[in-house]
C-alpha positions, 0 to 999 in steps of 0.5 A, a space after each residue: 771598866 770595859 770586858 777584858 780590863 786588867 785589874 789587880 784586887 785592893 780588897 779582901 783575902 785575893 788583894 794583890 792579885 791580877 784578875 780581869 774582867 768578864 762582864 759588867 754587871 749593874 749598879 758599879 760592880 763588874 764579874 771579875 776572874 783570875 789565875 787564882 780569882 774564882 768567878 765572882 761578882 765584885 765592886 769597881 772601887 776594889 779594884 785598880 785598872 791597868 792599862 793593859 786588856 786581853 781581847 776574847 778570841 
């Protein structure tokens, strides 16, 4: 997973909601936030990626 991935929860009370990455963190978790996602630390395999990233301005 790369910074700015799309990604949509699989896990846990958040499942179902989009959410992006902000930064990679070690050992195959990454820092995730969205709309309704407070910034957090999450494991990859809880995650789906789409195709789609967001560029930083």
């Amino acid at each position: 997973m790369e910074i700015g991935q799309k990604c949509i929860k699989t896990k846990g009370r958040k499942a179902g909601l989009q959410c992006k990455v902000v930064s990679e963190v070690k050992n195959g978790r990454v820092m995730i936030e969205g709309k309704n996602i407070k910034k957090k630390e999450c494991n990859v395999m809880h995650l789906f990626p789409l195709k789609e990233t967001e560029k930083k301005q």
